[in-house]
N, C-alpha and C positions, 0 to 999 in steps of 0.2 A: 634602688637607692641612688638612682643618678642626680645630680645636681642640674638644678632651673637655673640660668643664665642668660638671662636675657638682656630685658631691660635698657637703656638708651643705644646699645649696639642693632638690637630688632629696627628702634624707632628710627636710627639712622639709615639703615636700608629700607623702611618702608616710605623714606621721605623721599628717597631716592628713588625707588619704582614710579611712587607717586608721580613726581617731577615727570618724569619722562611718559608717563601715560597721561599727559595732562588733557583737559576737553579741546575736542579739535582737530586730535589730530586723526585719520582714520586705520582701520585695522592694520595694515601692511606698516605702516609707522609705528606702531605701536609694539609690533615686532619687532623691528629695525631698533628701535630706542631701546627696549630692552635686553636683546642681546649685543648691544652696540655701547652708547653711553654709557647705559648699568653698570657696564662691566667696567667699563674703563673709572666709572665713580664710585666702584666698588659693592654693586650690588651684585644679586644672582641671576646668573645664567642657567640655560638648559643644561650648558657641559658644567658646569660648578656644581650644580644638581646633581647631576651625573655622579659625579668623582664622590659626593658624599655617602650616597646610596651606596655606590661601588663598594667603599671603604668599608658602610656599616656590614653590610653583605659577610665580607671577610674580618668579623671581630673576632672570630674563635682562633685566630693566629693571636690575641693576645687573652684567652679564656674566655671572653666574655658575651661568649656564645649563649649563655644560659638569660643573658639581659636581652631587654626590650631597648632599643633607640628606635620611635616611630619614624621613620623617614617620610615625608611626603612619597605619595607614591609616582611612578613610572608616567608620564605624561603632564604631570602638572608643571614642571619645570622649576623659573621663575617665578610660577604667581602667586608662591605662598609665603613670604621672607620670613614674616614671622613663623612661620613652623619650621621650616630651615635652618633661620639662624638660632633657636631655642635647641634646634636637635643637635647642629650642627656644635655649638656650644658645650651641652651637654657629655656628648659623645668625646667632645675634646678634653673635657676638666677628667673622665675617666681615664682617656690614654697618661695624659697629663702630669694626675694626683691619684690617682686612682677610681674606680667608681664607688669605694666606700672610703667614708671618715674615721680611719683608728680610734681617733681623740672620743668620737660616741661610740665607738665597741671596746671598747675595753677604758678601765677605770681613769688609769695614769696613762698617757702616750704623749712623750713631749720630743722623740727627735725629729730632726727637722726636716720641714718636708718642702717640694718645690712648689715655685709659686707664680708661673709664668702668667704675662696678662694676656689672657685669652682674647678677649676681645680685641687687641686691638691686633693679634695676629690671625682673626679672622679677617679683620678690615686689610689686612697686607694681603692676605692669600687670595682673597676675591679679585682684590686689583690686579694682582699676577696669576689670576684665573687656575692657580696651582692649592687647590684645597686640596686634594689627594698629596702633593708634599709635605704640605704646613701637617696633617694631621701624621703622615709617617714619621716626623719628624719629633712629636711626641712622647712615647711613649723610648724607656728605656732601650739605647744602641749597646748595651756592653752582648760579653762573648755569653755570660751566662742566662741573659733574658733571652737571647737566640735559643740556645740549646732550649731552655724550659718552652718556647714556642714550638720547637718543632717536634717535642718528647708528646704535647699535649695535641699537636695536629696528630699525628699517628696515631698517638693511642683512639684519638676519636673518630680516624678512619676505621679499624679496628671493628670486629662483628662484635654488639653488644652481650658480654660474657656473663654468669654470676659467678661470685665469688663460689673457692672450690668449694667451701665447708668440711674442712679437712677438721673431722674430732677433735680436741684436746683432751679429751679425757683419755684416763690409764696412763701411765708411764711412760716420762721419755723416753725417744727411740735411742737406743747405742747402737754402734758401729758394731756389725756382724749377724744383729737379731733380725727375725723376721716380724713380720708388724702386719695386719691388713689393709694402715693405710698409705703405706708406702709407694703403692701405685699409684696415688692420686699425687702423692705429695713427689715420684718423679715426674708425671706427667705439669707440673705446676715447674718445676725444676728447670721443666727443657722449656715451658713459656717465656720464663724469665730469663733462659738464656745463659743456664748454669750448669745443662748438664745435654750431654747432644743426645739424640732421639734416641738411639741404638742404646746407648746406657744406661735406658727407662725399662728393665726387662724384671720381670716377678716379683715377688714380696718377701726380698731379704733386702738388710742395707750391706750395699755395696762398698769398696773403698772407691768408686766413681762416685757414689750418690755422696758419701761423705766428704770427697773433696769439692764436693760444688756445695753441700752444705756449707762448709768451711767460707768458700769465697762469698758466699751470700752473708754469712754471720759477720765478715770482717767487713762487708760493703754496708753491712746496716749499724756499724759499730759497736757490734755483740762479739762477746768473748766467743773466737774461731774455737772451738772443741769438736765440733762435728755431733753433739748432741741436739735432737730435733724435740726442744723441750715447745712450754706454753709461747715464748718471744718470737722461734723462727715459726710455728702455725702459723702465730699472727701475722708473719710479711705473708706467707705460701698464700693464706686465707685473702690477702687483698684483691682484691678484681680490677680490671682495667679503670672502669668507672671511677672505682676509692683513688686512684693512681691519677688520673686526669685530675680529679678534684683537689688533689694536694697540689699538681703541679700548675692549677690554676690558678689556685689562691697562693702559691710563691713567686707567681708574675706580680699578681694584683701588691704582695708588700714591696714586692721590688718598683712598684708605681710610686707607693708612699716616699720613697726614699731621694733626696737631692743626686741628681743625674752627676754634678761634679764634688763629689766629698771632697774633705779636706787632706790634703796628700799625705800630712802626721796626723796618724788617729789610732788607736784601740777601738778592734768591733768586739764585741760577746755576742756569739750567737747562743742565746738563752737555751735552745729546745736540743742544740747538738752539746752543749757544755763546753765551748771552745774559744779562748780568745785571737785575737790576729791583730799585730802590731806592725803600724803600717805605717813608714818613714820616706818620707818625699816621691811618694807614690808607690813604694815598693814595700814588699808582705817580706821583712825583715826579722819574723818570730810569729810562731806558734805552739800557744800548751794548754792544755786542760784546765778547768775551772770546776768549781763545785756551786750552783746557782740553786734559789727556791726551791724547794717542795713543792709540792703541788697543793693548792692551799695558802702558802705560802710564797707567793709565787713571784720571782725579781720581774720590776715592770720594765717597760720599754722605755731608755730613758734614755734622751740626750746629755751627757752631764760631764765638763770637762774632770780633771785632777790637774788639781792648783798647787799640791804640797805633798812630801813622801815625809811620813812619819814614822822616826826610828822608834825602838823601841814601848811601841804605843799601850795607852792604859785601853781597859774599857768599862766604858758606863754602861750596865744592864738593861736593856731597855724595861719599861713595864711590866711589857706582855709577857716577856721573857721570864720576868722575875716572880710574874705569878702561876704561868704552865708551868714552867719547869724548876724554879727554883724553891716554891711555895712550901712552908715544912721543913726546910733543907736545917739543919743544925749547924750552931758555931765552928764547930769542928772541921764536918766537910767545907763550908766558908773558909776558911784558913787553911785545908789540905789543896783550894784551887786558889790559892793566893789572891785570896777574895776579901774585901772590910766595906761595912758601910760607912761613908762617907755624904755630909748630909741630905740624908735619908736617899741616898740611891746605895747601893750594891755595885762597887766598882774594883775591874780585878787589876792587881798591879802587873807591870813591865815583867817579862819574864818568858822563857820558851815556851812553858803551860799556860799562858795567856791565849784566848781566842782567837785574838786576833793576830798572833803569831809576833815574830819580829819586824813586820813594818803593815804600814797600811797606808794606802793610796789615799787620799781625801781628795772626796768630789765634792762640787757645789751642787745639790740641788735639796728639795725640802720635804724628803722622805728616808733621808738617813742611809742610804743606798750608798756604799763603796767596795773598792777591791782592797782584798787584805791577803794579810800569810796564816797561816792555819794549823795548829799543831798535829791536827788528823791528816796526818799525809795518806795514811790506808786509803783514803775517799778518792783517790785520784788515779786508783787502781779498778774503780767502780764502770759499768760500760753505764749507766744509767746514774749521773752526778748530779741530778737535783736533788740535794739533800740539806741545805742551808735552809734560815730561815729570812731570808731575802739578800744579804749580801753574795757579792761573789769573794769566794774561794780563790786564790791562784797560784797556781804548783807552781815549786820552786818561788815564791814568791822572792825570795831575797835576790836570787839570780834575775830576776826581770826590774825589781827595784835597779840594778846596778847598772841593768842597759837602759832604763829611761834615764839615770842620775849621769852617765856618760854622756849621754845623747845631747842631754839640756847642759852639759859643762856645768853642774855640781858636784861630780866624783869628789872632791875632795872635803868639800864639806857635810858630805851622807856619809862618808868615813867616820870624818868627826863626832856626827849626831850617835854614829851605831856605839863609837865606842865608849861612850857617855852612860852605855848602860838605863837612860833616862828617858821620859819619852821627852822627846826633840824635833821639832818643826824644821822643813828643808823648803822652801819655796823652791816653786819651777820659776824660772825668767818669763817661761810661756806657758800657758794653761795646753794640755791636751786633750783635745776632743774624744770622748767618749759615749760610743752609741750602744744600746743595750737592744738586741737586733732578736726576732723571732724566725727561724726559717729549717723549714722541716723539709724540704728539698735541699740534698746537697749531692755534689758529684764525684762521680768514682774517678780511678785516671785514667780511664777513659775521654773523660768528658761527660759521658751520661749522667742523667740523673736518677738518683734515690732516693723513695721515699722512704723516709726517716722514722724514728717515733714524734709521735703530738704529746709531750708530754704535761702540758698544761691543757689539753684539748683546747686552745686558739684558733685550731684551725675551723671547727665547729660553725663560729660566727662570723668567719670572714667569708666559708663556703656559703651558707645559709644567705649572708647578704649578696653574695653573687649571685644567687637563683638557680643554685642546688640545690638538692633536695639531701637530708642526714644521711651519710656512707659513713662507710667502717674506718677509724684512724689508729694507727699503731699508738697506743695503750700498753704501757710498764709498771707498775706499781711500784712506788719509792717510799719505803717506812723506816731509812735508820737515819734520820737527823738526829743530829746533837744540842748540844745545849748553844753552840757558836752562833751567831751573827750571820 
């Protein structure tokens, strides 16, 4: 799925070769003009050739090892621009933007992505004969594309392994019993780096096997118990392969994403359930969230919040009102402080309300925001897709209070809350709000972890990278509620 880019940028270097091979002059000239003017008027050279080839050579420093960039090959040099600069281009818009389009793999995807002009920082790097910088200069410099590059070079130095196939069936293991497959599942223990060699000895569990269970359960954001139910098989069960391929395709979204975001923003990472409040550059709060079902699933959304709603009402959507509330009687209607209201089901102001004591309002046109949520239990869950597309946010009145400080409305969200009413609070400035997918995230170490897929996402980002289908950590989430 790489992107063709060519077009007046080729025909400008081919006018340029041209020129300078024109009738007349003889071979030694011909030379000379090409690695001579060319360069200096911006066309290709042998060594410009060179650095591109080089570069493509070493794509698996940013996953994309599994693609094809045809490079002209090893002696042609110069004398092919147009397959050069088409490759050359191509290979660039994937460091770039990525080598796949979110917007065509998945339904909704609107944040916002970079959008540098290629073309004419080909035309710069050829004159500065520095293609091998223009193109390093691409693809995301932060700390975490590093780490996910060097986590996927290693693994794919790595002897190609299979996954253990460590049973699930029978009963989780507890700390003390003996199992048969416990040798397998320590020898996977010390792969990972959880439990040292010597402490992989016979088919009992150990309190060694179970405190590196423990550290593995809290690394993948599973309740640490030290039981080796169906969730931790499934980390033990990954193979390096499944491992590379998540941590390709969390370079590849980190491609999609503007290289300088905006220093005040809210991220949601959708697939870990976590939000990150980030104030003139700095991760000034983090808490839990409760996002989509699966099915249900919150999209990838750029979408500020313009307004903190006190006391907020809610209108029922539709769908809502036919799964779930279809049949429902006067009675329970009036026990959830429910009335219809021309012809929609709308529940009043109230701590049994859904949407809790406030709600963020965002702009965009799928009805998508953060709110407060009477089900606080849900926020105790290690697996929080459980909405039916909005985000959940703990504590949600405490994080109201830090954006309504921030923006210097403290005083009037006072007001609003204590009006008991629902009450509109404008921000001075809209905050940026990006609704982010990434199933790679790191320990404090540094390392990375793969996560669970719990919308299986990562499926068609892998698949357009030119993997072939691996195994992704897979949760089932079946207690949503009736809420937003």
């Amino acid at each position: 799925m790489t992107s063709y880019l060519g077009g007046s940028s080729a025909l400008a270097l081919i006018l340029v070769l041209s020129g300078c091979n024109s009738p007349g002059q003889t071979g030694a000239q011909q030379q000379s003009a090409a690695q001579g003017p060319a360069a200096q008027a911006g066309g290709w050279t042998d060594g410009t050739a060179a650095q591109l080839r080089k570069a493509i050579a070493g794509r698996a420093a940013h996953g994309l090892d599994q693609m094809r960039f045809d490079a002209v090959g090893e002696g042609s040099g110069a004398q092919d621009a147009v397959a050069l600069t088409r490759v050359a281009l191509s290979y660039a818009a994937a460091l770039a933007r990525g080598a796949t389009d979110p917007a065509k793999l998945y339904d909704i995807y609107t944040v916002a992505r970079p959008n540098p002009d290629l073309k004419q920082g080909l035309s710069a790097a050829l004159k500065a004969g520095d293609v091998a910088g223009w193109l390093n200069g691409l693809a995301p410099a932060d700390a975490n594309y590093r780490r996910l590059s060097q986590a996927y070079l290693a693994l794919r130095r790595q002897p190609a392994a299979q996954a253990a196939g460590i049973s699930d069936a029978g009963e989780p293991i507890k700390p003390g019993v003996a199992d048969p497959r416990l040798p397998s599942i320590a020898h996977q223990l010390v792969v990972l780096d959880y439990l040292k060699p010597e402490a992989a000895q016979g088919d009992r569990y150990t309190p060694a096997m179970v405190a590196a269970v423990k550290a593995m359960q809290a690394d993948y954001g599973m309740e640490p118990d030290g039981v080796i139910g169906g969730e931790a098989l499934a980390i033990l069960n990954l193979s390096n392969v499944d491992r590379a391929r998540a941590i390709a395709v969390g370079m590849e979204r980190l491609r999609w994403l503007e290289r300088t975001p905006q220093p005040t923003r809210i991220d949601v990472n959708l697939a870990a359930a976590r939000l990150s409040y980030w104030r003139d550059g700095k991760l000034v709060d983090s808490r839990k969230v409760v996002v989509g079902e699966p099915d249900k699933e919150t999209p990838q959304l750029g979408s500020p919040i313009f307004r903190l709603v006190a006391n907020p009402t809610w209108t029922i959507p539709r769908s809502i009102e036919r799964s779930e509330l279809a049949g429902k009687s006067g009675s329970y209607l009036r026990a959830h402080n429910m009335a219809r209201k021309n012809g929609w089901i709308v529940q009043q102001p109230g701590p049994k309300n859904s949407l809790g004591l406030v709600k963020f309002d965002m702009q965009n046109e799928h009805a998508i925001y953060l709110h407060d949520t009477p089900a606080k239990a849900m926020f105790a869950l290690t697996q929080r897709q459980r909405s039916h597309g909005c985000v959940r946010v703990e504590d949600a009145l405490g994080f109201a209070e830090i954006l309504a400080r921030d923006e210097n409305v403290l005083d009037e969200w006072h007001k609003a809350r204590a009006t008991g009413k629902e009450t509109f609070v404008k921000l001075p400035r809209q905050i940026p709000v990006r609704m982010l997918y990434q199933t790679v995230l790191f320990d404090e170490k540094g390392e990375p972890i793969v996560r669970n897929d719990p919308y299986g996402w990562d499926d068609r980002v892998g698949a357009a990278l030119g993997f072939k289908v691996g195994k992704a950590l897979r949760v089932r989430t079946d207690q949503a509620d009736v809420g937003p």
